[in-house]
Residue, then its C-alpha position, 0 to 999 in steps of 0.5 A: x703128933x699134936x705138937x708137930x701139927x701145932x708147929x705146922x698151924x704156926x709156921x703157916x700163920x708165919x707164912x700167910x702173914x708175911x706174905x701179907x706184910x710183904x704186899x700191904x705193909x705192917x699197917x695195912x694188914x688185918x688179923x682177918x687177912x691172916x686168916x684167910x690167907x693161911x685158911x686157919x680160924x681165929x681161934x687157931x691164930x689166937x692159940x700161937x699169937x696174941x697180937x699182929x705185933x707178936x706175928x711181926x716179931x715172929x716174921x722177923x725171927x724167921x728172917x733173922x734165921x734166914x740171914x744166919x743161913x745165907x751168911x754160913x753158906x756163903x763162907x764156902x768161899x774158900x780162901x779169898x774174903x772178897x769171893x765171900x763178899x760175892x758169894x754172900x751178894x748173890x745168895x742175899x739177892x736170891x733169898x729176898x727173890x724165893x723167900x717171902x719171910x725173908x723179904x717181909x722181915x726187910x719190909x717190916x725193918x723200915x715199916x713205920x707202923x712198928x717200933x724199931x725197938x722191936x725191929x731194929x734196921x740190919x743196914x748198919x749191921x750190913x755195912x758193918x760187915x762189908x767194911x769188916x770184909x774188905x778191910x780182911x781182904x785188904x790186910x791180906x792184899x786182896x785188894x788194891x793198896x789205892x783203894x778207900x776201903x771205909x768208902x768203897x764199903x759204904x757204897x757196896x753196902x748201900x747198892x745192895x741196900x739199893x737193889x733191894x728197895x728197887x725190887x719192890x716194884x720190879x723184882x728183876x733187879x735181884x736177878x744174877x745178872x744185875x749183881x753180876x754186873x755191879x760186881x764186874x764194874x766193881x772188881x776191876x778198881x778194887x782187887x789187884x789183877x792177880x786177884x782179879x783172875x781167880x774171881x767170879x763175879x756171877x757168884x758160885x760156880x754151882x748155883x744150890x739145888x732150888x727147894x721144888x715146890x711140887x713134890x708130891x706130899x706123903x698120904x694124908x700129909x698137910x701141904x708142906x707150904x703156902x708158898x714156894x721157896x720157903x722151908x719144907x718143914x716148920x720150926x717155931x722162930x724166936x725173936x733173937x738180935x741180929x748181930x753179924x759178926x764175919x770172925x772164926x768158922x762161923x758167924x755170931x750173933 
């Protein structure tokens, strides 16, 4: 029981510090305003973490957990690589939206108040894996033999670099519709007509359950979160490096 309200207590300084970091940056943010946010004490902070930098570190893991997550459901694409690459577009755009972990931990990526030895930037591992996927998709005429795939994959991967970095003043541009249109403007030069057909740019045909935010806790249980969207049960985060790697069942990192 101890332990279980240890890891409530950390998970929601995770919380209430990634919530911090996603409004005011690394720099701006205070111990002091990690506190108030999660309601916690200072004593309570210093038991699980010793720094604003080990709670940096901890967002981040949290976010690294998140993008495991979104790559491995994404693969429930079926056959066809370039519905992965949709798939996993849609699911990234609405994890950034729901998630406040997720989104600091890309905040925090280019914050320069943090050394990026500790948090190094996921865009080249981004583009790595789109060049990686069409370049599958193309080995199995999934896409158009007039196509540049070396080129194509740089600039899907930077405008959805893009629309993230947008969101940040207007959230709107991670809605369905936005990554919708890119991919329709998109599929028609890319994909053979054949192909064309059995893609859907929306996405999944089913969109996955939202995580409710108001269901009622068990007696004398603890809110299950500061924020909505985030995990209803907390897990301790630890910091691993972000590799992805598109190959056999599942992702590696």
């Amino acid at each position: 029981m101890r332990q279980e309200r240890a890891e409530r207590t950390r998970q929601l300084l995770v919380e209430a510090a990634a919530a911090s970091f996603d409004t005011a940056g690394y720099t701006m943010t205070g111990l002091g305003d990690v506190t108030k946010l999660s309601g916690m004490s200072k004593g309570a902070l210093y038991f699980h973490f010793g720094s604003k930098e080990q709670l940096a570190e901890a967002v981040l893991a949290a976010s690294r957990e998140g993008l495991r997550e979104i790559v491995g459901e994404a693969r429930r694409s079926g056959d066809s690589t370039v519905q992965y690459l949709i798939d996993l577009c849609h699911a990234l755009a609405r994890r950034v939206d729901e998630d406040v972990v997720f989104r600091a931990g890309l905040r925090l990526t280019g914050d320069p108040g943090l050394d990026r030895a500790i948090c190094p930037s996921p865009q080249g591992s981004w583009v790595k894996m789109v060049r990686l996927l069409l370049n599958r998709a193309a080995g199995r005429h999934q896409v158009r033999v007039d196509v540049p795939v070396e080129v194509t994959a740089t600039l899907l991967a930077a405008a959805m670099t893009g629309v993230e970095v947008l969101a940040r003043q207007d959230r709107q541009w991670l809605g369905r519709e936005v990554v919708t249109r890119l991919w329709q403007a998109v599929l028609p030069t890319l994909v053979p007509p054949e192909e064309l057909r059995r893609l859907h740019p929306a996405g999944p045909k089913t969109e996955p359950e939202a995580i409710p935010t108001d269901a009622p806790d068990a007696p004398g249980a603890e809110p299950e979160s500061l924020f909505p969207g985030l995990p209803a049960k907390g897990r301790r985060y630890e910091p691993t490096a972000l590799f992805l790697e598109p190959d056999g069942a599942g992702p590696s990192f």
